[in-house]
N, C-alpha and C positions, 0 to 999 in steps of 0.2 A: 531517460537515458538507458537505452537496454545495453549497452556496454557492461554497465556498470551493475544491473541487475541480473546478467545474464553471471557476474560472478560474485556478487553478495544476495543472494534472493529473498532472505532472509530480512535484510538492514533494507534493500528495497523495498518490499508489505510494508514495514514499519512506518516508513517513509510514506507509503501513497493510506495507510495510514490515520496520520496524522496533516496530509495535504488534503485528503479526502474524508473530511469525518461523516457530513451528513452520508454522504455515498456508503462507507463502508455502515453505519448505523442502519440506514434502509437497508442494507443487501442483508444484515445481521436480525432485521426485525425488529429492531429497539424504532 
């Protein structure tokens, strides 16, 4: 929802996150 991201950016990362763990873990290097 970039509506919605475009005015929490913050609680959106959170969000993609915890939807996205392996993704952010790889991009993180874990």
């Amino acid at each position: 929802d970039r509506g919605r991201a475009s005015v929490m950016p913050e609680l959106y990362e959170m969000e993609m996150y915890w939807t996205q763990p392996v993704t952010r873990l790889g991009a993180e290097g874990w």
